[in-house]
N, CA, C and O atoms as CSV, one atom per row, in Angstrom:
chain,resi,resn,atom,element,x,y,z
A,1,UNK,N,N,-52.385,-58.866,-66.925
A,1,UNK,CA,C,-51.624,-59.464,-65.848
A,1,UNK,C,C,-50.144,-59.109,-66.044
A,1,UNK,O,O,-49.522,-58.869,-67.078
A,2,UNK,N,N,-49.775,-59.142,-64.825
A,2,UNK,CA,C,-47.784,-58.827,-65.143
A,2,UNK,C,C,-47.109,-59.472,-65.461
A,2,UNK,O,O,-47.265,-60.325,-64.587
A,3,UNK,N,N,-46.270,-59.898,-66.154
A,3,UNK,CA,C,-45.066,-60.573,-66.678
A,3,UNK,C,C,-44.102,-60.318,-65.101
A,3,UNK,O,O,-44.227,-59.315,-64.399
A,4,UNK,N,N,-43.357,-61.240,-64.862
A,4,UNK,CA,C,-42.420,-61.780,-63.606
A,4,UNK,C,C,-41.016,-60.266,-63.661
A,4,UNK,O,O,-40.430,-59.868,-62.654
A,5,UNK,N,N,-40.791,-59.693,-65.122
A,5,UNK,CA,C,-39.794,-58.696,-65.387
A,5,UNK,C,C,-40.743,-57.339,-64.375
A,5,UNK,O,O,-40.161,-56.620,-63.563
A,6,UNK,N,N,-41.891,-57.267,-64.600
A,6,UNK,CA,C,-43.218,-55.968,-64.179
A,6,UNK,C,C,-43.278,-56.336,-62.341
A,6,UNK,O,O,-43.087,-55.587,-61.383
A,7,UNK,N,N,-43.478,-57.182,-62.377
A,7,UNK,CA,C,-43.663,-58.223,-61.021
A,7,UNK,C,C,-42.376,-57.531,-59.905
A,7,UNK,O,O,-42.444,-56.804,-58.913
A,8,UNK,N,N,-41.533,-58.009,-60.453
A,8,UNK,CA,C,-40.072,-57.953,-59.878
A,8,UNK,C,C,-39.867,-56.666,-59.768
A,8,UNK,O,O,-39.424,-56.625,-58.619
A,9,UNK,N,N,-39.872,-55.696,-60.104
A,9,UNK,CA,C,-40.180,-54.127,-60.453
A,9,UNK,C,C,-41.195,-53.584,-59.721
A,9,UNK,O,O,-40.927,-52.464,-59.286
A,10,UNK,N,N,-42.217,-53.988,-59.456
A,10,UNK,CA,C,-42.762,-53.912,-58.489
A,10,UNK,C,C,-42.542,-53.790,-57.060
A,10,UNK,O,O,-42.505,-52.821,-56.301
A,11,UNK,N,N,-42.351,-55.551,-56.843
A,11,UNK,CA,C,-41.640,-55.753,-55.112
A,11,UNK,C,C,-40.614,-54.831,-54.979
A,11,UNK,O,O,-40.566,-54.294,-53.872
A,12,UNK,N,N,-39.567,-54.408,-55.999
A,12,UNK,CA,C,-38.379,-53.810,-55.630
A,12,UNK,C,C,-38.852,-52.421,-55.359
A,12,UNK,O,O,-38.301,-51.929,-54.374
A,13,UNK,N,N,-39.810,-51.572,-56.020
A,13,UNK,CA,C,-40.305,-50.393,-55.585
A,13,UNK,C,C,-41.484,-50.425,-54.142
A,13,UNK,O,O,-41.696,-49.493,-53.366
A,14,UNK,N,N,-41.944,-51.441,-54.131
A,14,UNK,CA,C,-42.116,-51.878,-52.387
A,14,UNK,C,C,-41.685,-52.050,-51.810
A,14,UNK,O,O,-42.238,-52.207,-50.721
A,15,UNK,N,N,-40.326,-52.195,-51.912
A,15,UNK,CA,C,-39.345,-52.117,-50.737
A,15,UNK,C,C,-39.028,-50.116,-50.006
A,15,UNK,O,O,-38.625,-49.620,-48.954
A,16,UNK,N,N,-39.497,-49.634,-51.293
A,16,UNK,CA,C,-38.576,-48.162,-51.058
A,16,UNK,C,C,-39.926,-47.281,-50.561
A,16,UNK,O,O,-39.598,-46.342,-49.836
A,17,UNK,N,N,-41.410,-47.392,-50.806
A,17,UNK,CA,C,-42.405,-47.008,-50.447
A,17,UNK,C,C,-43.685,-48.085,-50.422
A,17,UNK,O,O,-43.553,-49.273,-50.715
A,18,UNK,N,N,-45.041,-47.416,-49.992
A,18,UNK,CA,C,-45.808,-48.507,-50.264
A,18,UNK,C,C,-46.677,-48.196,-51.060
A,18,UNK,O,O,-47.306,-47.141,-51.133
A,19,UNK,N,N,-46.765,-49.495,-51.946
A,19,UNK,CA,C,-47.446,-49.323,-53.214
A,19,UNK,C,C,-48.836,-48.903,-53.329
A,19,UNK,O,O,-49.353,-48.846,-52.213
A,20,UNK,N,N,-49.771,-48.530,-54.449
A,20,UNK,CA,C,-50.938,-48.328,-54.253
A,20,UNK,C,C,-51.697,-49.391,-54.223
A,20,UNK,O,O,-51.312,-50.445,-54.731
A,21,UNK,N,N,-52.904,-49.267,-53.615
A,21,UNK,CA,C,-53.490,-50.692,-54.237
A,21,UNK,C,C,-53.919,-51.208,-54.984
A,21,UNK,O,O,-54.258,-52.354,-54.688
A,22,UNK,N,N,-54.215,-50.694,-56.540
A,22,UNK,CA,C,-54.268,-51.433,-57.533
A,22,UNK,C,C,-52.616,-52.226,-57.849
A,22,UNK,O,O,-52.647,-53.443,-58.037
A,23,UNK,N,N,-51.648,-51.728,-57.883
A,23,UNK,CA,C,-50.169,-52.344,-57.897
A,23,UNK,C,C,-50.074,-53.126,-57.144
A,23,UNK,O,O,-49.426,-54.072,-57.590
A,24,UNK,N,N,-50.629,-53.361,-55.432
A,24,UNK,CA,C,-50.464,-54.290,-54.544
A,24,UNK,C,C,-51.204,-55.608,-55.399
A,24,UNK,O,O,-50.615,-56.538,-55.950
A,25,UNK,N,N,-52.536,-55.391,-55.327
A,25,UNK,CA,C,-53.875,-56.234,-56.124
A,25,UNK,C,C,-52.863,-57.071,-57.409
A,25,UNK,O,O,-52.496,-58.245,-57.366
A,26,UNK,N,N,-52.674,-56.414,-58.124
A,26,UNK,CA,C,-51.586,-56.793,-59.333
A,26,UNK,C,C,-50.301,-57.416,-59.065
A,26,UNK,O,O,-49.925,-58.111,-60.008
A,27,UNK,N,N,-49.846,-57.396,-58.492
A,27,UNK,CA,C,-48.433,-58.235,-57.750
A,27,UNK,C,C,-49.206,-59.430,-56.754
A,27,UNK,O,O,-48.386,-60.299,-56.456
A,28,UNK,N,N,-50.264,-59.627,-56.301
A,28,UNK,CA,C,-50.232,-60.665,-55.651
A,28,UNK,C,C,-51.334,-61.390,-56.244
A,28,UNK,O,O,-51.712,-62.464,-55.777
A,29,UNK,N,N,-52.041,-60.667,-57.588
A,29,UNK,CA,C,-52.697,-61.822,-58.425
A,29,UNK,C,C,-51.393,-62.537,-59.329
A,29,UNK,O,O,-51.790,-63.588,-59.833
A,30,UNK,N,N,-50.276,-62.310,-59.586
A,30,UNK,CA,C,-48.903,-62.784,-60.044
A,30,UNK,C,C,-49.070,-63.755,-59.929
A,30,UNK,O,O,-49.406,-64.747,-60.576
A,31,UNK,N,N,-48.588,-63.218,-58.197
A,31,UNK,CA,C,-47.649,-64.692,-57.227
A,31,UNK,C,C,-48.191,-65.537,-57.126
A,31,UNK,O,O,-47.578,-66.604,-57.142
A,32,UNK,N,N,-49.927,-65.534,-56.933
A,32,UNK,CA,C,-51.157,-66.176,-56.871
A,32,UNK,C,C,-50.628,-67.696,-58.100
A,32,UNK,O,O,-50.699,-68.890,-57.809
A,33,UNK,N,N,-50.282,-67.280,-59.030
A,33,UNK,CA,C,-49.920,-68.629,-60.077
A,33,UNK,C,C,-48.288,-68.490,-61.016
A,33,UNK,O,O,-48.083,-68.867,-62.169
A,34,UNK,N,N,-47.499,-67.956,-60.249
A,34,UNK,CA,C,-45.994,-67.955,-60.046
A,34,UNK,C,C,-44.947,-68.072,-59.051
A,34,UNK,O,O,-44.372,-67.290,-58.295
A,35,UNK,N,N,-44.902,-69.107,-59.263
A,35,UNK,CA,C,-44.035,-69.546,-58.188
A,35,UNK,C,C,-42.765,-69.448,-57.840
A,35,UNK,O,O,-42.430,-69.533,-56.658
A,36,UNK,N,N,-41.899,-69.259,-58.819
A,36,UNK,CA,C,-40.903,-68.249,-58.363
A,36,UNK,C,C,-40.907,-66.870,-57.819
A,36,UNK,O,O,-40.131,-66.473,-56.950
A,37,UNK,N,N,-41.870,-66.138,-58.414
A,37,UNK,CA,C,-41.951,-64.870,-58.005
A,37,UNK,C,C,-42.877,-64.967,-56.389
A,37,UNK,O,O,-42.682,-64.158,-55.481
A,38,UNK,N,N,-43.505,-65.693,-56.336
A,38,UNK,CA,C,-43.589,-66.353,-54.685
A,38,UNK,C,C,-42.099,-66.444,-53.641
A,38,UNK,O,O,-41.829,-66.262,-52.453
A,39,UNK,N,N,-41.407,-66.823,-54.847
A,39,UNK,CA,C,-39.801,-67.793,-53.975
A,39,UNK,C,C,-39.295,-66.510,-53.826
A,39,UNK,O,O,-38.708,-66.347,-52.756
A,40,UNK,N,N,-39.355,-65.186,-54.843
A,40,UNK,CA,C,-38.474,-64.167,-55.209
A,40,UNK,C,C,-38.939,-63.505,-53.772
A,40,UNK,O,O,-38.021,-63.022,-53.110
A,41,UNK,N,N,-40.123,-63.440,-53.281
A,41,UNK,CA,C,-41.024,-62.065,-52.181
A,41,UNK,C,C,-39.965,-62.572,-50.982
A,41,UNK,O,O,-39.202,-61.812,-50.384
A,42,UNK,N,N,-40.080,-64.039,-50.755
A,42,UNK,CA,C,-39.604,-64.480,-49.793
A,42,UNK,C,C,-38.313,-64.479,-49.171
A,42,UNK,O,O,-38.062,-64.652,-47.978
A,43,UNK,N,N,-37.262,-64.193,-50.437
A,43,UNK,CA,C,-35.894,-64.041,-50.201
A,43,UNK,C,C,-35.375,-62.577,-50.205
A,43,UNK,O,O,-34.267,-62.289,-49.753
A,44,UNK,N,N,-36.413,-61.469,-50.854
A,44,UNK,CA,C,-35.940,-60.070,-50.570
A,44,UNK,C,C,-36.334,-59.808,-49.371
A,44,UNK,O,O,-35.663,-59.041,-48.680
A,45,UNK,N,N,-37.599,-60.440,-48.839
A,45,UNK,CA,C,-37.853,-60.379,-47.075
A,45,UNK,C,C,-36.910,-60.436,-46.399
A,45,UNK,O,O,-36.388,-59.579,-45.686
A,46,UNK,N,N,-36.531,-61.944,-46.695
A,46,UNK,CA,C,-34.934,-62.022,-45.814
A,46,UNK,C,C,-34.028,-61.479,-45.751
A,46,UNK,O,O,-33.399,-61.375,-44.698
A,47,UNK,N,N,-33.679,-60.971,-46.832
A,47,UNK,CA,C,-32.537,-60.199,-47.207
A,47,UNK,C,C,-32.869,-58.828,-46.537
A,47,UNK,O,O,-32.018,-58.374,-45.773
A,48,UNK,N,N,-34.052,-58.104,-46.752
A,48,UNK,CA,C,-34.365,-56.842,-45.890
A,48,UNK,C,C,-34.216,-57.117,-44.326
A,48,UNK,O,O,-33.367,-56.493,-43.689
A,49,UNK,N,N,-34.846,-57.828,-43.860
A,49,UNK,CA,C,-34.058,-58.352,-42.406
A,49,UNK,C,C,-32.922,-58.887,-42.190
A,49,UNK,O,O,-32.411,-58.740,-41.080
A,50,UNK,N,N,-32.512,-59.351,-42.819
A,50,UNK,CA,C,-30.855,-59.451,-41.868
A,50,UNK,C,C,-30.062,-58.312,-42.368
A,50,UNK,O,O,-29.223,-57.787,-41.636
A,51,UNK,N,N,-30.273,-57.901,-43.561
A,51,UNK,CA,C,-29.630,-56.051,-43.804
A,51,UNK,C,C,-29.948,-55.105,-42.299
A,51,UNK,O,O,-29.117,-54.306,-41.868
A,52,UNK,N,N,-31.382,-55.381,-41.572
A,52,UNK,CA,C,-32.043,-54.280,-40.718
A,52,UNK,C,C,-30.840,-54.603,-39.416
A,52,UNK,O,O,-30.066,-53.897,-38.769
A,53,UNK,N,N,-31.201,-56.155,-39.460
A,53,UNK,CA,C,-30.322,-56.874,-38.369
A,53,UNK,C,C,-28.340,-56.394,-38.394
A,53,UNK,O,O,-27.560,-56.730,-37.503
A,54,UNK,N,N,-28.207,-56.111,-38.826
A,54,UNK,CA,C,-26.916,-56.151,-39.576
A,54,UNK,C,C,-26.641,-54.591,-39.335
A,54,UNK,O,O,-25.686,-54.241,-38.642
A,55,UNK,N,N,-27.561,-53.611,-39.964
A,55,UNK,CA,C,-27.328,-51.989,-39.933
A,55,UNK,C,C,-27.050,-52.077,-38.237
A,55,UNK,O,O,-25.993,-51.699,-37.733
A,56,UNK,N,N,-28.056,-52.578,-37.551
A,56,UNK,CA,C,-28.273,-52.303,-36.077
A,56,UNK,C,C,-27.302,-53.352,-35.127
A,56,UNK,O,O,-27.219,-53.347,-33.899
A,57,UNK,N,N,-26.715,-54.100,-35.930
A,57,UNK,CA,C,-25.195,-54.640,-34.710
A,57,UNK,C,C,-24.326,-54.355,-35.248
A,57,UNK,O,O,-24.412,-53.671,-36.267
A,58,UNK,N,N,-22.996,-54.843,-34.680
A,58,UNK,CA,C,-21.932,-54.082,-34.625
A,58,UNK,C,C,-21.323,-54.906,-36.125
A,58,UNK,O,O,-21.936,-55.792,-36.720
A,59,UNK,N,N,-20.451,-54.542,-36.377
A,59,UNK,CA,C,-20.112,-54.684,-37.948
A,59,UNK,C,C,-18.599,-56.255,-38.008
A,59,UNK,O,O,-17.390,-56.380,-37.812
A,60,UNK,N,N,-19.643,-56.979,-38.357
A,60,UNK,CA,C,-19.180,-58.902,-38.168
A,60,UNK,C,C,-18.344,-58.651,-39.239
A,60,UNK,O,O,-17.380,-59.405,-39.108
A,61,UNK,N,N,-18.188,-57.781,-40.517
A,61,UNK,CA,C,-17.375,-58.267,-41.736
A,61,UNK,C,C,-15.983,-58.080,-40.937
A,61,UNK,O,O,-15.192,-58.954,-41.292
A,62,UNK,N,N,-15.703,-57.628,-40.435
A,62,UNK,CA,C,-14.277,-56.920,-40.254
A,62,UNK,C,C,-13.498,-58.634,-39.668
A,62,UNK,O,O,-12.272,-58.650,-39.553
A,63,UNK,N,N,-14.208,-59.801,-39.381
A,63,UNK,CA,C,-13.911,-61.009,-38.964
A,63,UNK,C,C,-13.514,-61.990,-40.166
A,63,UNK,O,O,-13.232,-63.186,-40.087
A,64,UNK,N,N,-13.579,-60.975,-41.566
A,64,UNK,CA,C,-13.772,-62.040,-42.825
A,64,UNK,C,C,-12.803,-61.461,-43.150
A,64,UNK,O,O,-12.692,-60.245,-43.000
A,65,UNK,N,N,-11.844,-62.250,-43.695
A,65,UNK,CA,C,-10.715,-61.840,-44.392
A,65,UNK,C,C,-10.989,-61.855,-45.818
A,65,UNK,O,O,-12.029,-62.266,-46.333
A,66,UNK,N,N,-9.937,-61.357,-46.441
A,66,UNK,CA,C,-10.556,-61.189,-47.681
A,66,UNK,C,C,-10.931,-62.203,-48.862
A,66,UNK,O,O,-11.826,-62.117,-49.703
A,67,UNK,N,N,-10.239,-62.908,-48.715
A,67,UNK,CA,C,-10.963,-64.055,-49.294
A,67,UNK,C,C,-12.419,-64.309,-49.399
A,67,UNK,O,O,-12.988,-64.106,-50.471
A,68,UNK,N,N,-12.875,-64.615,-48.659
A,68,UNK,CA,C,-13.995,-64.735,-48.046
A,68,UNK,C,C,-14.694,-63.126,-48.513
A,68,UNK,O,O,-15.674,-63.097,-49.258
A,69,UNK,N,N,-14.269,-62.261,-48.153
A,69,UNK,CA,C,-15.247,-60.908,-48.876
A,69,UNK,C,C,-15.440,-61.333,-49.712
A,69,UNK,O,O,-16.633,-61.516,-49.958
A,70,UNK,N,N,-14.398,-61.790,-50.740
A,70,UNK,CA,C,-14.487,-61.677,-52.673
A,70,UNK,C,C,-15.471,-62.689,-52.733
A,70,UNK,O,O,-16.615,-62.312,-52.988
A,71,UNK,N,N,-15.273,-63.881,-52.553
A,71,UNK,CA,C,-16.702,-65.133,-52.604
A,71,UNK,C,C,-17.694,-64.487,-52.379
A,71,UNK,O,O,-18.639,-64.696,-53.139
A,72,UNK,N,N,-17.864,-63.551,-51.363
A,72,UNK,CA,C,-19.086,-63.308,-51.244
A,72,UNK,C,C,-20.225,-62.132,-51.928
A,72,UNK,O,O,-21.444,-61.990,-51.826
A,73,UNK,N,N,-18.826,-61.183,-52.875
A,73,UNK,CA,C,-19.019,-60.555,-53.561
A,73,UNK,C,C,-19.529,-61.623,-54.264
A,73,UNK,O,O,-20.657,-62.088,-54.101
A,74,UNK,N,N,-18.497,-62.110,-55.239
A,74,UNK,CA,C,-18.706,-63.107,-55.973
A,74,UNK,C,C,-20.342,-63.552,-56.440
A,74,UNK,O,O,-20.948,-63.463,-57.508
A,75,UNK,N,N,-20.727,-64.091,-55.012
A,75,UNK,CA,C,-21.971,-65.038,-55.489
A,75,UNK,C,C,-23.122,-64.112,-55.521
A,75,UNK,O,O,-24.236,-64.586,-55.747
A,76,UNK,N,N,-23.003,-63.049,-55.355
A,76,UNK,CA,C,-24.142,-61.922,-54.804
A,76,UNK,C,C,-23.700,-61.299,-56.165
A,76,UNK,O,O,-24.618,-60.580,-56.559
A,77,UNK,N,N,-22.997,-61.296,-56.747
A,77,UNK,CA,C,-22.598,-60.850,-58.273
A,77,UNK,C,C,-23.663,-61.427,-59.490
A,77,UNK,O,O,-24.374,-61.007,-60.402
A,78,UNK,N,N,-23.287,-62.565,-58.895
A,78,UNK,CA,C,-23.826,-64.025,-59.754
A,78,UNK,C,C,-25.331,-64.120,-59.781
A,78,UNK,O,O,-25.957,-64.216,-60.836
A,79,UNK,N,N,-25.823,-64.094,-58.731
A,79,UNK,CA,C,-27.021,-63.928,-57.818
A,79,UNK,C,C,-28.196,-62.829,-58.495
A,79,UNK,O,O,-29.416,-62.995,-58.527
A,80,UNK,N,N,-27.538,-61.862,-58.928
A,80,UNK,CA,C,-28.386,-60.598,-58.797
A,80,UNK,C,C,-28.347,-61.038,-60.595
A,80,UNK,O,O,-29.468,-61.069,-61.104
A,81,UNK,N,N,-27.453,-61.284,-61.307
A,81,UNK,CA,C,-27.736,-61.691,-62.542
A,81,UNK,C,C,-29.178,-62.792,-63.221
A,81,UNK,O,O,-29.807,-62.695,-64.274
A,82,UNK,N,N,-29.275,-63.674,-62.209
A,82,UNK,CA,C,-30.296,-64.504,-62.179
A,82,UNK,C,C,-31.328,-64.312,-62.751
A,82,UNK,O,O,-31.185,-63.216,-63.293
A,83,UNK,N,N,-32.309,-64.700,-62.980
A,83,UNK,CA,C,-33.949,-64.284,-63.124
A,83,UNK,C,C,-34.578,-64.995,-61.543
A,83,UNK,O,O,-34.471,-66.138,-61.099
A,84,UNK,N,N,-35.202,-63.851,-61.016
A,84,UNK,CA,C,-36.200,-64.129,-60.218
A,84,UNK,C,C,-36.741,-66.084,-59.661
A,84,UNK,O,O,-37.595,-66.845,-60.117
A,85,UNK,N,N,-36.062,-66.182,-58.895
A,85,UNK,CA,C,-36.387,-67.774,-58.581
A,85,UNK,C,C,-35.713,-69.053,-59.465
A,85,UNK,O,O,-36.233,-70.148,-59.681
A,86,UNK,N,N,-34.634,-68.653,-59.824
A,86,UNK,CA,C,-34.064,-69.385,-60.611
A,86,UNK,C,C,-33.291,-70.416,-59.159
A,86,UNK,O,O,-32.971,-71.585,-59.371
A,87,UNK,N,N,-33.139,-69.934,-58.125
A,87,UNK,CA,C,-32.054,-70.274,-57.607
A,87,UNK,C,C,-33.377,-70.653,-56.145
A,87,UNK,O,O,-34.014,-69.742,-55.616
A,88,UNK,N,N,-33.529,-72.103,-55.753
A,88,UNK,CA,C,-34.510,-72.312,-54.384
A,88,UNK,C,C,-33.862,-72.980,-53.508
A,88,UNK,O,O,-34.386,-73.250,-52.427
């Protein structure tokens, strides 16, 4: 079975192609009894859609001053440091 580090490594290379199906089979016997890595599928979803949403309208940052950029660097800094579902 995968460890949540194998897991996570996974979804992230499912984002860029699609996996085979023994790797699919194996990532969702995981999630099957991990629940963060459940929480983890759910928030790179989101994040891949409002990125799609975002490529395809017109460009909202230019309304954020900079302040507001750096925070948001900031927590997306912070964020990506995490382990997988630390944060619900």
């Amino acid at each position: 079975m995968l460890d949540c580090r194998q897991a996570t490594e996974l979804a992230q290379a499912g984002l860029d192609h699609p996996l085979p199906v023994r790797a699919r089979f194996k990532l969702a016997l995981h999630r099957l009894v991990c629940a963060p890595c459940r929480i983890y599928k759910r928030q790179i979803a989101q994040l891949r859609r409002v990125g799609m949403q975002l490529r395809d309208s017109a460009d909202h940052t230019r309304h954020l001053d900079d302040a507001a950029r750096e925070r948001i660097r900031a927590r997306l800094r912070a964020a990506s440091q995490e382990p997988p579902g630390a944060q619900e």
